[in-house]
N, C-alpha and C positions, 0 to 999 in steps of 0.2 A: 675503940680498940679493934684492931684488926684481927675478922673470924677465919684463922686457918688452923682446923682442928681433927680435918682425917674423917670430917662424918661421913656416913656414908649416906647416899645419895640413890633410892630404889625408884627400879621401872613405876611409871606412874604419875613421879614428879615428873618436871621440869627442868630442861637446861638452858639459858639464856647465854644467848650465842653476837659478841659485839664484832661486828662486820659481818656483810651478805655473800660474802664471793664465792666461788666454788671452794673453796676446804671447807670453809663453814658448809656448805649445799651438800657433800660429801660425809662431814661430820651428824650434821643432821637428818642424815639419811642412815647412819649407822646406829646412830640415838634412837630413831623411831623402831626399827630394826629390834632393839634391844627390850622396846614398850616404853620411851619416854617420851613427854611432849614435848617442844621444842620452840622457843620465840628466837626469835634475833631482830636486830639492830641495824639499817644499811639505808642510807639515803635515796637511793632507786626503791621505786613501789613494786621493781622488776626484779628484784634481784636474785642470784642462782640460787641462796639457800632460803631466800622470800617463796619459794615458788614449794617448796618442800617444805617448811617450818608450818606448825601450827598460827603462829602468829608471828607476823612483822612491827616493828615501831618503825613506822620512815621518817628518820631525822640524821643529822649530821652525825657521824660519829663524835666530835668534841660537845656535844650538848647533852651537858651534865644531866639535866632532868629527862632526858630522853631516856640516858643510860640508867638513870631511879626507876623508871615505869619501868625498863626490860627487869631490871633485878625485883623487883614486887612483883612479878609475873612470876619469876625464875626459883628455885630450890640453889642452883647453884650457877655461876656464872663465868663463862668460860672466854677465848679472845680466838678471833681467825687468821689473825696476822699480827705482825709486831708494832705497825703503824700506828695503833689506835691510842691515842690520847692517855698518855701517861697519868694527866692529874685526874683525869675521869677514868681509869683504873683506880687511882688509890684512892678515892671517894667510894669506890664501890668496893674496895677491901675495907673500909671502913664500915661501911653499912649494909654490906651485903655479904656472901660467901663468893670469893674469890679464890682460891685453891690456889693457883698459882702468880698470885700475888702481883704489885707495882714493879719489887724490884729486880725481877728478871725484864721487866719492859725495860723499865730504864737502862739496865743495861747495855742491850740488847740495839737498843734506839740510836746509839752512838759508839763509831767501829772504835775511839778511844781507847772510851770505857771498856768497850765488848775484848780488845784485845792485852788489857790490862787484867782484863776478869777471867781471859784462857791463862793467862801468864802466869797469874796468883796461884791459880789452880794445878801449876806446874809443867803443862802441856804446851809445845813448842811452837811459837807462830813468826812469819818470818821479818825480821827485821823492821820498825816503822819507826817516826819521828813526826809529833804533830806541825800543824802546818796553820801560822798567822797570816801572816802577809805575802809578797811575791818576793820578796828579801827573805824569807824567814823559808820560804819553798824554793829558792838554787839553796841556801845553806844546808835543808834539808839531804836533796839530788844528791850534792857532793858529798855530804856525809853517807848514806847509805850506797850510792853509786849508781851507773845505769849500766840495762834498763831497771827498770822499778816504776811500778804501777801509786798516780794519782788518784784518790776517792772523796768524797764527800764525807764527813763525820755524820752527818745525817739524810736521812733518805737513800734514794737511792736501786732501784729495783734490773731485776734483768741487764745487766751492762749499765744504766744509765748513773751518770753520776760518773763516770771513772776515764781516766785518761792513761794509756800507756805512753810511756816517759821513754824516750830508744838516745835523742842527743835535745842538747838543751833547745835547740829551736822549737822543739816539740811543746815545750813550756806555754807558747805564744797560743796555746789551743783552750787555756784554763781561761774562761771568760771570767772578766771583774767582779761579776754579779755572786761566785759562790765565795768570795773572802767577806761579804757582807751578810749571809744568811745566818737567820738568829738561831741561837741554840737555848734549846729549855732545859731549865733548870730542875734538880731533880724533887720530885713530889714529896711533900714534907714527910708523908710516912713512910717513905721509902730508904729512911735513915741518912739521904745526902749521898755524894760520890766516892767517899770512904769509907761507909758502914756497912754492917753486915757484912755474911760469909763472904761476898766474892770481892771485899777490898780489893780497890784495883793497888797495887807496886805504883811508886813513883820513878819517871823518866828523868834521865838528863837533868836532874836537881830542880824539876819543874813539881806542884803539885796537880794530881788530878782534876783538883774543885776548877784551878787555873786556867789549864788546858781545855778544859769542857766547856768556859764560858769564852775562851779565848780563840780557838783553832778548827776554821768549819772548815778544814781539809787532812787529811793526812796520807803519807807519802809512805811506800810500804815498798821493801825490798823485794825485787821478779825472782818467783819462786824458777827454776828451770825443773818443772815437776815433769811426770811420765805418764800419770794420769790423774783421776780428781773424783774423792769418793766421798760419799756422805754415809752417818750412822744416823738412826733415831732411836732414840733412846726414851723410855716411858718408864715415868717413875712414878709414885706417888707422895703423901706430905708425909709419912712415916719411912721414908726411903728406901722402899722397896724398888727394886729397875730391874727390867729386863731389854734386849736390844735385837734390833732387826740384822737380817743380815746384808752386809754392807753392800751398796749399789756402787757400781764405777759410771761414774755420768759423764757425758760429753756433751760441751756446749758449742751452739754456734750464735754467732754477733750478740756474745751476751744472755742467751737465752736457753735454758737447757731444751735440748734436741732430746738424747737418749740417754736411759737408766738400762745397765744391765746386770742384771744378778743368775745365778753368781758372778761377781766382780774377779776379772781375769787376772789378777794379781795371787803372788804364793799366800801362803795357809799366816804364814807369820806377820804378814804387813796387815792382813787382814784383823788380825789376831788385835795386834798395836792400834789399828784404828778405832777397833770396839774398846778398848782402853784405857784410851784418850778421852774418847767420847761420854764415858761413863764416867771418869774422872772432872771434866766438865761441869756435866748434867748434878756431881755429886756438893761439887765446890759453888755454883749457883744456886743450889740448894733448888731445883728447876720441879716441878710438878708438872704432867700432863708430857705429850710427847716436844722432846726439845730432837731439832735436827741441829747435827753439825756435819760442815762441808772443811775436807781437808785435800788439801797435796800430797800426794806420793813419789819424792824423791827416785832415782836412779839407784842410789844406796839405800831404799825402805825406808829412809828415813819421813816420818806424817808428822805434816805440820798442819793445824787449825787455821783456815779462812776467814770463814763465816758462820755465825749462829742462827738458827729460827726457833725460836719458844712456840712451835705448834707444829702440826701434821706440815709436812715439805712434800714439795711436788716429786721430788725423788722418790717419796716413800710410795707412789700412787700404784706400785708392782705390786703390793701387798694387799691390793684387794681382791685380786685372781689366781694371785701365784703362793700365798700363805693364809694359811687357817684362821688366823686372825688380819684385821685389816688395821692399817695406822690409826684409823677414824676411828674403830672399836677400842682398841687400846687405848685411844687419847680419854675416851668416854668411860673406859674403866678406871683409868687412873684418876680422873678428876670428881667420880663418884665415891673410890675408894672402895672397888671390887676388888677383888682377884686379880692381877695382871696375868696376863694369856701368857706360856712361853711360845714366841716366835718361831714358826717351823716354816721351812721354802717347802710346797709340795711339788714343784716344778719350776725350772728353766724357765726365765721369763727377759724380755726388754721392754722397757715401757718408753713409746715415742710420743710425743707433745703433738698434739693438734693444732697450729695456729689460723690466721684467719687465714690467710693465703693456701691454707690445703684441706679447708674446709670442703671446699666443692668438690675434690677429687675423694675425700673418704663417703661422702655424700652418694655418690655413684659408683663408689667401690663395692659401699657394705653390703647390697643384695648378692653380692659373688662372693663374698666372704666366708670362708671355713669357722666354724665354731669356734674354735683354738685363738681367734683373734677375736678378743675384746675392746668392744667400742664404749666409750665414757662420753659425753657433752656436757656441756655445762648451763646449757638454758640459756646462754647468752643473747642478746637479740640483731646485734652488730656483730661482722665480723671483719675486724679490719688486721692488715698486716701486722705480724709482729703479738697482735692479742692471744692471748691463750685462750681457745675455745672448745676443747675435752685434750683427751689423751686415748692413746690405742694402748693392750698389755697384749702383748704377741708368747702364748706360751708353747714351748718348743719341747724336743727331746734334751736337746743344749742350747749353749747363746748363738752360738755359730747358726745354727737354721734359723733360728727365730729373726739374725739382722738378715740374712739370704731371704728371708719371706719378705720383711720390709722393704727390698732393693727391687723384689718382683712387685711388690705394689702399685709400684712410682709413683706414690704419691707425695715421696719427700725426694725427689731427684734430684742428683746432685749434694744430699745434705748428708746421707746417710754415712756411717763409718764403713767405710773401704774393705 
């Protein structure tokens, strides 16, 4: 029977952390912080939260008996991304303490599901239609109309995976290889594609079980949005939440560039966003910090994107700029402390480190004012495109803080105007 019971979880123990990357590196540095010990889980012997954690397991993340030793280590066991192996989740809600459960992976794991699971929960996402075949993707086009953006149902990270759709020639860009990629089925205690709280709504007189084994694409209507904000939201298993305040993020080729908080948007869009988001987080019945990334219309009107069931790169302002950090918060809610209320102590933009400007923060930061915080992530490669720390630049307001970023130059050219 699967243990999710709100126990609480004191400094002392143990948190078993499944993936090494930096949120986990991040998160188990706020766990130690706190007095817990910390193992995790990551196939590198290198890995960012291996180099911080009390103890590593190096094995694959789908090797179920790898993830048994981490949770016999662990009091409680928590996840660093949404990637990791749904059915070695729900083996470990089986036998271990999982707090926040299979069926927010599974969700989560397939944009379907994920935008069937915003929909139920009554929150507005923009038009889509799943996608079987290359007959079944113009029928879709036409239905929905262009442009409108192509994705993957699963996978998928930073831009990849996804195709903007402008006229049909553009079609000719979908290679063969993603209408045959398999789709997993959902983990037996995870109730199946219609159970529990976040029953997805059926489409077009299709059922969900259908579409999930059927449609490794789906075709989703081009929001013409003004900006793009994400909330995180922390909750715990007896539903207690509280929310961050919302970042306006900008991405480039895919990749978010910059977080700015506060987000330049009026008080009421702002308002709607944390409402959404908690309406979300409330309907997936979600534990631990769940980010959600939304659209901001012309007319205010917020529509949901994308979900993440854990600490979001977005949220990384919150380690310099508020009292609490996302990685604290995730670690109180999945112990079953107190959750902090989120307070901004200051104007902040948080800019992504990638590898390509690694070497210029490298020989920036001896000249650097206190005010600008540098994050790395212990990585040992730095190649383009990788995410390799974050800077949080804290300012009087946002406006100085992007003018300090543009005087750096170390993202020239990328930076917001």
């Amino acid at each position: 029977m699967a243990m999710r019971d709100g126990r609480v979880i004191l400094p002392g123990q143990t948190i078993g952390i499944l993936g090494g990357g930096q949120l986990g590196r991040m998160m188990a540095i706020a766990a130690r912080q706190m007095g817990y010990g910390v193992t995790t889980l990551d196939p590198s012997p290198h890995s960012p939260c291996g180099q911080v954690a009390d103890h590593q397991v190096v094995a694959a993340l789908d090797d179920a008996e790898a993830a048994r030793t981490l949770a016999r280590q662990s009091d409680v066991v928590t996840y660093e991304f949404e990637n990791v192996d749904a059915a070695v989740a729900e083996a470990l809600e089986q036998e271990a303490y999982l707090p926040q459960g299979s069926r927010l992976l599974y969700v989560t794991q397939h944009r379907l599901r994920e935008k069937r699971a915003v929909q139920s929960a009554g929150v507005p996402v923009a038009p889509f239609r799943p996608v079987t075949d290359r007959a079944g993707l113009r029928r879709a086009v036409a239905d929905i109309g262009l442009p409108c953006v192509v994705k993957t149902t699963r996978g998928g990270y930073d831009g990849k995976g996804q195709w903007v759709i402008r006229t049909l020639d553009d079609l000719a860009a979908i290679p063969d290889a993603v209408f045959t990629q398999a789709v997993v089925s959902a983990p037996a205690g995870a109730g199946g594609p219609a159970a529990g709280p976040c029953a997805e709504a059926e489409t077009d007189g299709e059922s969900a079980a259908g579409d999930d084994v059927a449609a490794p694409l789906i075709a989703e209507g081009f929001v013409p949005f003004i900006a793009e904000v994400s909330v995180l939201v922390a909750r715990r298993v007896d539903g207690r939440m509280v929310s961050f305040p919302p970042a306006e993020n900008i991405h480039r080729d895919g990749i978010l560039h910059l977080s700015i908080v506060p987000a330049r948007l009026p008080d009421a869009v702002l308002a709607r966003a944390v409402s959404a988001a908690e309406r979300v987080a409330e309907a997936l019945d979600a534990v631990g910090v769940l980010a959600v990334e939304m659209f901001v219309t012309a007319d205010g009107e917020v529509l949901v994107n994308e979900l993440a069931p854990r600490p979001h790169n977005s949220g990384h302002y919150t380690i310099d700029a508020c009292d609490t950090s996302q990685f604290e918060q995730h670690v109180r809610a999945i112990c079953h402390l107190e959750l902090a209320e989120p307070r901004l102590r200051t104007p902040v933009v948080m800019v992504n480190i990638l590898g390509q400007h690694l070497d210029g923060v490298l020989r920036g930061m001896p000249h650097w004012p206190g005010h600008i915080k540098v994050h790395l992530y212990g990585k040992r490669e730095a190649r383009a495109g990788r995410k390799m720390g974050h800077v949080n630049v804290l300012a009087d307001d946002v406006e100085t803080a992007l003018a300090e970023i543009r005087r750096l130059g170390v993202w020239s050219g990328a930076a917001v105007p």
